[in-house]
Residue, then its C-alpha position, 0 to 999 in steps of 0.5 A: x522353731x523351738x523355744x530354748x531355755x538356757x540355764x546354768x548348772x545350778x538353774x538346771x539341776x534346780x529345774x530335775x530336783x522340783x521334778x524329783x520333788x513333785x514326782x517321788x514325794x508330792x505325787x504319793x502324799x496326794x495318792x494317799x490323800x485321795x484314797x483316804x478320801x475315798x474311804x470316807x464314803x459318797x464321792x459326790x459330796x466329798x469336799x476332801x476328795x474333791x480338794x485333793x483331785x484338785x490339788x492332783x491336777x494342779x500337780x500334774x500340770x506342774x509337773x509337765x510344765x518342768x519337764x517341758x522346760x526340762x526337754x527344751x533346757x539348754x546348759x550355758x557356762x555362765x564363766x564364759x559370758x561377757x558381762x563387761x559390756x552393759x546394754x543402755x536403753x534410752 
């Protein structure tokens, strides 16, 4: 049985805008960063380089993280929910 996560429309377009984020702005700055990083020489003791794979594969990893979220999202019409009624745990 799958997951679901439900969110409002606001909660959903915030989830597809870090996507957007990550993939068509953080994703190229990184790029660039790796290339520079690259043209300063020995990969083997490039700590620049080696900081920006890092970050890289943090990013990535983030990236499917939400579009996993995204694919199992659910969107819930938060007006049509009755909240009058509070659940007390004792």
């Amino acid at each position: 049985m799958s997951k679901i996560n439900y969110y409002t429309e606001e909660g959903l377009q915030d989830l597809k805008d870090e996507i957007e984020q990550l993939e068509r702005i953080e994703r190229p700055k990184l790029s660039a960063l790796i290339g520079a990083a690259i043209d300063l020489g020995d990969l083997s003791e490039n700590a620049e380089y080696h900081a920006a794979k890092e970050s890289q594969g943090l990013m990535e990893a983030r990236i499917s993280k939400l579009k996993n979220e995204l694919s199992i999202a659910r969107l819930i019409d938060d007006s049509k929910l009755d909240t009058s009624k509070a659940l007390i745990l004792s």
